[in-house]
C-alpha distance (Angstrom), angle and dihedral (degrees) to the residues before:
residue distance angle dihedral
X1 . . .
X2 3.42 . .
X3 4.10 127.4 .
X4 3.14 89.1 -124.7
X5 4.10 100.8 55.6
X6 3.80 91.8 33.6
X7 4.11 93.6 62.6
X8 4.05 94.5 61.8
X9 3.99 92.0 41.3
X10 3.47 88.9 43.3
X11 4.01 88.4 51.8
X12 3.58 97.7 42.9
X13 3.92 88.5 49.9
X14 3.76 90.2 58.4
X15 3.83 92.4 46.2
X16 3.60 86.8 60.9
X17 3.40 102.9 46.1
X18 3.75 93.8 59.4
X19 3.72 94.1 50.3
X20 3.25 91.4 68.8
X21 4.27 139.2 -120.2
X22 3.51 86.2 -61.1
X23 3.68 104.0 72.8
X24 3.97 92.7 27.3
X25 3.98 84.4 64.3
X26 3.94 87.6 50.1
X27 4.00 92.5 42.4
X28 3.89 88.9 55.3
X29 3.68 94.5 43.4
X30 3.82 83.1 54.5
X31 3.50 83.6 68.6
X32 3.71 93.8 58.7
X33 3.66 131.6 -118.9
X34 3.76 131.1 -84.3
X35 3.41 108.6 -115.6
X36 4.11 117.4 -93.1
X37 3.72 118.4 -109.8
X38 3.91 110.2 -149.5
X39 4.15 97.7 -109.1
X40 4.19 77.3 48.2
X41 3.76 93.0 45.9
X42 3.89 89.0 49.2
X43 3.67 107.3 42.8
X44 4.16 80.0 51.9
X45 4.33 88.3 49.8
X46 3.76 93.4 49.3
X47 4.11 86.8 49.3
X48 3.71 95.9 44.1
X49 3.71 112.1 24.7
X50 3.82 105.9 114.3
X51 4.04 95.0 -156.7
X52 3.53 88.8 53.2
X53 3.74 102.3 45.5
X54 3.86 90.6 54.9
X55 3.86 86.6 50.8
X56 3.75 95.9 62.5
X57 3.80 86.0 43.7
X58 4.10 80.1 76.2
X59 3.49 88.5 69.3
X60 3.59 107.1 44.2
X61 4.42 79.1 54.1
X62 4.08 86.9 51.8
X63 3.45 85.5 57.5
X64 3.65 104.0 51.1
X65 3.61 80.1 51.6
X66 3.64 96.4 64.9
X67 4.01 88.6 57.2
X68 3.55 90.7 61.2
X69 4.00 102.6 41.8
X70 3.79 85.3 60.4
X71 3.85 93.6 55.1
X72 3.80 113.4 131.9
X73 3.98 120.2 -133.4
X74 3.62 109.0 -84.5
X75 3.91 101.7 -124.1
X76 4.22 114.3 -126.9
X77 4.04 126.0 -131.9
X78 3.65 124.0 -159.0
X79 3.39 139.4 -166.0
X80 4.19 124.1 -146.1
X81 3.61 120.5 -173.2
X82 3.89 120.7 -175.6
X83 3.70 141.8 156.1
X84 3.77 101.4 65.0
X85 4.06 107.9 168.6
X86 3.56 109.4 -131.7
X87 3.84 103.8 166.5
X88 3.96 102.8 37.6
X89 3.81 117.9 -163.9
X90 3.78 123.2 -111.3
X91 3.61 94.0 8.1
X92 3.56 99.1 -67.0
X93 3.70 125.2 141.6
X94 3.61 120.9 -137.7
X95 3.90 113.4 127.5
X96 3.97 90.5 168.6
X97 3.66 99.2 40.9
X98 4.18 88.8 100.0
X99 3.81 100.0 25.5
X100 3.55 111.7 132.5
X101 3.87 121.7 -169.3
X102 4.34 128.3 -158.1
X103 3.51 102.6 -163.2
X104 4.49 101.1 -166.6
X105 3.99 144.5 -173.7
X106 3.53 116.9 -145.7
X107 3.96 121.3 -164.6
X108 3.77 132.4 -162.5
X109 3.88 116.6 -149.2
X110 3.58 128.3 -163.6
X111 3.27 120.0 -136.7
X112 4.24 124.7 -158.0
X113 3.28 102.8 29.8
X114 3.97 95.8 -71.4
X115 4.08 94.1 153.4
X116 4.07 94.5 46.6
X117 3.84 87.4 38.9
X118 4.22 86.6 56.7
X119 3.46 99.1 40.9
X120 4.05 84.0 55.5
X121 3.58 96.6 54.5
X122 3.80 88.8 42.6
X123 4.08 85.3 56.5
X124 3.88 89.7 44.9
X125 3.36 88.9 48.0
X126 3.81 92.6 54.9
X127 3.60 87.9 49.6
X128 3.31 100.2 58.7
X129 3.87 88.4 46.2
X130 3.42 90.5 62.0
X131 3.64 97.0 50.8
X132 3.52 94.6 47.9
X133 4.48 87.6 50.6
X134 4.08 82.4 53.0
X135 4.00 91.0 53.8
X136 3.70 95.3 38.3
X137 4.14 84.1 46.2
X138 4.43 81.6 43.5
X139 3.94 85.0 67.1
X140 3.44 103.9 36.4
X141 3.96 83.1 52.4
X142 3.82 83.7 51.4
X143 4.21 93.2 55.5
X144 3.45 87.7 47.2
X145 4.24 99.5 51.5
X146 3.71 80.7 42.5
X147 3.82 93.0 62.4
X148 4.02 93.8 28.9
X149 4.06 80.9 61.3
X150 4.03 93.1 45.0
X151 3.96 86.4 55.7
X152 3.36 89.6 47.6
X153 3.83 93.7 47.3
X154 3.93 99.7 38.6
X155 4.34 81.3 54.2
X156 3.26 92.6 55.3
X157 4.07 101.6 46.8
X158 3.85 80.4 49.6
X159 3.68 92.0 59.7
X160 3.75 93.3 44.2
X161 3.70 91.0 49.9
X162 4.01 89.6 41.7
X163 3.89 82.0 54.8
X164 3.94 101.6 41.5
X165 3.95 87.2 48.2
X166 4.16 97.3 46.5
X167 4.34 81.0 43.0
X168 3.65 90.3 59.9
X169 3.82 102.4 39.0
X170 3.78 82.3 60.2
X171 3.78 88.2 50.4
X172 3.54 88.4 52.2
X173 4.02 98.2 51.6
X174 3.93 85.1 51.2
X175 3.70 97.9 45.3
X176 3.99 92.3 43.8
X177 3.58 88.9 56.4
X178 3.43 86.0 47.1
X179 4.18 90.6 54.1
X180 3.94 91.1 44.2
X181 4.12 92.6 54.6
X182 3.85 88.9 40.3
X183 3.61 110.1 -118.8
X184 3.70 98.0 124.1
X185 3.76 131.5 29.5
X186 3.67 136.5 -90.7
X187 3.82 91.6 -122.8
X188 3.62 98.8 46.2
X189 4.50 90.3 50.2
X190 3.91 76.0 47.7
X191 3.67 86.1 61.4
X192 3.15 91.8 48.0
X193 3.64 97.4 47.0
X194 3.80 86.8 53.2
X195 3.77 96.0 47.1
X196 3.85 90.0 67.0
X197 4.27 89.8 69.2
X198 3.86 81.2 74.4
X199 3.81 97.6 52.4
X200 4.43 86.0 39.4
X201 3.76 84.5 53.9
X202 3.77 96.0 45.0
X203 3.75 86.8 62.4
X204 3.56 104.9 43.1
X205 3.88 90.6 53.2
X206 3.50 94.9 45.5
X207 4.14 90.7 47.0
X208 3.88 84.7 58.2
X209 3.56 95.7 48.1
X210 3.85 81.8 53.0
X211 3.28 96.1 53.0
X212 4.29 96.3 43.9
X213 4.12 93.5 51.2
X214 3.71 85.4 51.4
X215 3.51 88.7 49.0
X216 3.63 91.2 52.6
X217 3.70 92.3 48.0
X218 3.93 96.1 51.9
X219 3.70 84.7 56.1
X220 3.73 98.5 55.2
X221 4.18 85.2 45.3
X222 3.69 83.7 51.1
X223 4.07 83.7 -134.8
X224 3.31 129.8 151.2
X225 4.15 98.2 -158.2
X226 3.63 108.6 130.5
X227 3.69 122.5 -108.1
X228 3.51 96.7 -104.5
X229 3.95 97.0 54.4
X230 3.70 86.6 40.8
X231 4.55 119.7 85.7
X232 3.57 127.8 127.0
X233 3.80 119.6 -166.8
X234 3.97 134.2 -156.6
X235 3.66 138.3 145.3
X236 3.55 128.8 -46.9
X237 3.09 109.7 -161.0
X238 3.92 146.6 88.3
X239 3.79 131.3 -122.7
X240 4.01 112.1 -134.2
X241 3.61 89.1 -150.0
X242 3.98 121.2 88.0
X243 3.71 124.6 178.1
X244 3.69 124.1 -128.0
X245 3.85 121.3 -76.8
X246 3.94 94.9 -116.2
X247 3.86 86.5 55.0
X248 3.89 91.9 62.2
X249 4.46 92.3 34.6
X250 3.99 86.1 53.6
X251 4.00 96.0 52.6
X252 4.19 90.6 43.1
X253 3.54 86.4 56.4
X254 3.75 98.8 54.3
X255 4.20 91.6 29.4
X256 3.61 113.0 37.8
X257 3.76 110.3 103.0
X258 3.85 98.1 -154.6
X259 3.42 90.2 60.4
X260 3.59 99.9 45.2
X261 3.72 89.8 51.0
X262 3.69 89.2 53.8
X263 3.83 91.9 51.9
X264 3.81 80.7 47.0
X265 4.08 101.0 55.2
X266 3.97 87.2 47.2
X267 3.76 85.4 64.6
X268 3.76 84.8 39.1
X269 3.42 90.6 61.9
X270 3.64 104.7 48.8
X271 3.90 90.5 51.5
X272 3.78 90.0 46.7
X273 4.42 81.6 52.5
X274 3.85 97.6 47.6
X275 4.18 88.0 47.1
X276 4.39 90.5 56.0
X277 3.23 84.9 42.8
X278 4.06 88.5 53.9
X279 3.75 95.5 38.4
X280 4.09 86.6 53.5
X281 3.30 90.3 68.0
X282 4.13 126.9 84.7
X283 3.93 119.6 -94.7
X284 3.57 117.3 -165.2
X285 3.83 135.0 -138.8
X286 3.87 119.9 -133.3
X287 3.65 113.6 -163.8
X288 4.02 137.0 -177.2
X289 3.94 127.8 -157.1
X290 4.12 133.9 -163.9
X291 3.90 102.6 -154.1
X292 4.56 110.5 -164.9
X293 3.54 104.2 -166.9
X294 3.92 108.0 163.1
X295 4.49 87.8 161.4
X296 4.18 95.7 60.4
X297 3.51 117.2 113.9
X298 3.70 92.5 -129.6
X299 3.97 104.1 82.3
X300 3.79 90.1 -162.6
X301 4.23 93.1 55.7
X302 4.05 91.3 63.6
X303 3.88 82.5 118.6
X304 3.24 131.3 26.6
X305 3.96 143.0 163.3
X306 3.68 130.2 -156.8
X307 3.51 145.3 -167.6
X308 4.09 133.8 -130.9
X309 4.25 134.7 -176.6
X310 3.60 112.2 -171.7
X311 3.88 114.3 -172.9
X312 4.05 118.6 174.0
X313 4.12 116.1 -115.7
X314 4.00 98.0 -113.5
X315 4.03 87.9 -147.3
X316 3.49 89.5 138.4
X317 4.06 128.1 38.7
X318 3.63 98.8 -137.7
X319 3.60 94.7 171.5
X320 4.08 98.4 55.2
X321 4.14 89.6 104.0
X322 3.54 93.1 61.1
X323 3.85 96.7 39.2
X324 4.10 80.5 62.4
X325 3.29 94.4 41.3
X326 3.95 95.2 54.6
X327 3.44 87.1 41.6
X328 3.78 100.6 57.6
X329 3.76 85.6 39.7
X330 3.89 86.0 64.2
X331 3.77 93.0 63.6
X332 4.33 91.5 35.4
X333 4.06 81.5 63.0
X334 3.15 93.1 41.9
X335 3.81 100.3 52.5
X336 4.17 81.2 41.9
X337 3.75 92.2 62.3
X338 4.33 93.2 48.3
X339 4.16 80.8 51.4
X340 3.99 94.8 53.6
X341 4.12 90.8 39.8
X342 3.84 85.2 54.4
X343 3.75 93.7 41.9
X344 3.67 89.8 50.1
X345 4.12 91.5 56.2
X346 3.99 86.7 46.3
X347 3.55 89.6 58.4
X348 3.83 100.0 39.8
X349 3.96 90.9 50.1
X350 3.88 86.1 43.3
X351 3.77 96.9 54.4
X352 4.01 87.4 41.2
X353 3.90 94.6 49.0
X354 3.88 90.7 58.4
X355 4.11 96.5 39.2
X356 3.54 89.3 56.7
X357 3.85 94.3 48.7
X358 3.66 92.5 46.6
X359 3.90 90.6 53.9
X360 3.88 97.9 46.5
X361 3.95 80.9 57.4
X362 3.56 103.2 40.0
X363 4.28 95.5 46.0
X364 3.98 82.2 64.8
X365 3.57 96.9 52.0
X366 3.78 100.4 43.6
X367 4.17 91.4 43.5
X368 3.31 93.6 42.1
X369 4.30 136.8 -13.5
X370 3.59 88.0 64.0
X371 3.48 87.6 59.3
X372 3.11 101.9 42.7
X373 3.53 105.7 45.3
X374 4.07 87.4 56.8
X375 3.35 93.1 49.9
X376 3.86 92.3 49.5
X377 3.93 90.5 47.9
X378 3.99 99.7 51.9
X379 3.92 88.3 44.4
X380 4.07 94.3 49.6
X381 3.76 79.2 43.8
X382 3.47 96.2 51.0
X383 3.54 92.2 54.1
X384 3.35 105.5 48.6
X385 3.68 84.5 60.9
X386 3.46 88.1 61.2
X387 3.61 97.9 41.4
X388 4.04 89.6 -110.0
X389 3.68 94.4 119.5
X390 3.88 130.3 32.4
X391 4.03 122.0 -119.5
X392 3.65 92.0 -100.2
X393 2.99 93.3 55.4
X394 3.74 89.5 49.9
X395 3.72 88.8 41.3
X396 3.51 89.1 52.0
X397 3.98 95.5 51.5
X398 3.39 94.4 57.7
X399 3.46 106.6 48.6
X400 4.19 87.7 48.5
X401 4.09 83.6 56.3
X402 4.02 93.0 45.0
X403 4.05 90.7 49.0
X404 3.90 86.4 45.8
X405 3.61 97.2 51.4
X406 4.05 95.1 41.1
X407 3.85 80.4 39.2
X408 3.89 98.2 61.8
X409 3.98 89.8 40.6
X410 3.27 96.1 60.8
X411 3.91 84.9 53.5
X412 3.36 95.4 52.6
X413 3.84 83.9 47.7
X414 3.92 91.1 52.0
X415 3.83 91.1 47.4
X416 3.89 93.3 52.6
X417 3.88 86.6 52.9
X418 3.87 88.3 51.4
X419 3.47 89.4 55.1
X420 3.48 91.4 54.7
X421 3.67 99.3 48.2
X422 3.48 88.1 45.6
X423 3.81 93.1 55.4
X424 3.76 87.9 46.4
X425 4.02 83.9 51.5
X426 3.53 90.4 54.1
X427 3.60 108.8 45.0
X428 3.92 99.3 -121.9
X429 3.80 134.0 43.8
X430 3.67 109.7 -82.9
X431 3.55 92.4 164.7
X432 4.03 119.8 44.3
């Protein structure tokens, strides 16, 4: 590089570097971004996404509950005083000449496991926590595929209507030429003239529709970059080929986190059963006493120490109502978990209903409307250049080839989407 040009970059490099990270994070942005692929584009929603970040917060508070489920009893002390002289003999006060004092520690034990059985549930809990972040996190991942595709799709109308609009200008140059040397007439290049309002609006509605998906997108990145330093590319594009429908039912059973957090609450449940069925039953409280007597008669019982078990009369079962309600909840859970399996086979036949129909109408297009309908256009176009065909007919041949193009990306547009549902179906991304 030369001296010269090296000096001001040099400079301006300096500059930025003492105002700080701030402004060199705004001076690259200047420079634009590269546009997001979608594993990009999702590692940056799962870091971003406020909705999603408060989600996971649920599990970092299951957690802290774990700590205190397996809390131990705290044990008690106490502190008796007796012996306080109240009428003293021969007029001599001394009120704490016989006062004796038992200082004592009292313990509570728990008895069939109750502190292991609430730590469990507090684990179980967690777990089912978690599974329930990963569904919640399964639709959010949905929203944003949705809007990925709408990019996608809004990009590509663009380009068509970029395309359709640059196609007809050339038509226009040829035709006016056409007008000046006299071969057609002024009303029919008029036509023309007019016809190109259609392709002008095409493009304006399908810049908007550009610009409101990736206004949609920015919101679910929680990003502030401005539309026009903001684009994410990917495929466009469909695959002909569709696996079977037991493939995609086999991987939502072992994937799909609702369901695996309702196989999770059943065992939940039974844990939460077998711990009201521990804390029904009777825990006892061992205590221990130091006894300084120095007024008993006995001068060998100056100090003493004793011994106490205190266990609770279990006349009345004052934990039946939860035993019945655990119990019930068993089968609740349990009719929860058949609900979610048969949800997840809705949704997987769902999704694979509407791939299918999307592919018997795309094949077509791709092997041969596309084709066609460009092959149809330039000959009606060549003819009417040659006076073999009439303008509507001309007029008429274009539009059929416009409405096929827009026609088969939409499709491709509606297949993407399928994917997406279809990975939300299943549990994991089986299409990228």
């Amino acid at each position: 590089m030369d001296r010269e040009l090296r000096r001001p970059l040099r400079h301006w490099l300096l500059s930025l570097l003492r105002l700080g990270p701030t402004a060199t994070l705004l001076a690259v942005q200047a420079f634009g971004q590269h546009p997001l692929t979608w594993p990009e584009l999702k590692a940056r929603f799962e870091a971003t996404n406020p909705t999603l970040k408060a989600a996971q917060a649920n599990i970092a508070e299951s957690r802290a509950e774990e700590i205190t489920a397996y809390l131990r009893p705290n044990p008690d002390f106490g502190l008796t005083t007796d012996g306080f002289q109240i009428n003293p003999n021969q007029g001599v006060w001394r009120p704490f000449a016989g006062v004796f004092e038992v200082p004592s520690i009292s313990y509570l034990h728990e008895r069939q496991h109750k502190r292991e059985l609430r730590l469990q549930s507090a684990k179980q809990t967690t777990d089912v926590t978690i599974s329930q972040t990963a569904d919640q996190e399964r639709s959010l991942i949905f929203n944003l595929r949705n809007a990925f595709v709408q990019v996608l799709q809004a990009k590509s109308v663009l380009e068509n209507a970029k395309d359709n609009l640059a196609y007809w200008d050339r038509e226009l140059t040829v035709n006016h030429e056409r007008y000046k040397a006299g071969d057609i007439a002024e009303v029919d290049y008029d036509r023309l003239v007019l016809q190109r309002v259609q392709f002008e609006s095409d493009y304006q509605a399908a810049l908007v529709n550009l610009r409101t998906a990736k206004i949609t997108l920015l919101q679910l990145l929680n990003d502030r970059t401005s539309i026009e330093q903001f684009d994410v590319t990917g495929p466009f594009d469909f695959s002909p080929e569709l696996k079977p429908l037991q493939t995609f039912r086999t991987l939502a059973l072992q994937s799909r986190p609702d369901l695996k957090a309702a196989v999770q609450s059943v065992d939940l449940a039974k844990t939460n059963y077998q711990l009201a069925v521990a804390n029904g039953s009777t825990d006892p409280t061992f205590g221990v006493w130091f006894t300084h007597n120095a007024s008993i008669a006995n001068p060998f019982a100056n100090n003493t120490m004793g011994a106490s078990i205190n266990i609770p009369l279990r006349i009345f079962d004052r934990n039946q109502g939860e035993k019945a309600r655990t119990r019930i909840d068993i089968s609740r859970n349990e009719r929860l978990r058949d609900a979610a399996q048969a949800q997840v086979f809705n949704d997987v036949d769902s999704a694979y209903v509407t791939l299918e129909s999307t592919l018997n109408l795309l094949r077509p297009y791709k092997e041969q409307y596309l084709a066609l309908s460009l092959a149809v256009r330039d000959k009606v176009a060549f003819a009417y250049q040659r006076g073999g065909a009439s303008l509507l007919d001309y007029l008429d041949a274009e539009k059929a080839f416009r409405d096929t193009r827009l026609a088969y990306v939409n499709l491709v547009g509606s297949y993407l989407v399928a994917t997406a549902q279809m990975n939300m179906a299943v549990g994991t991304e089986v299409f990228e």
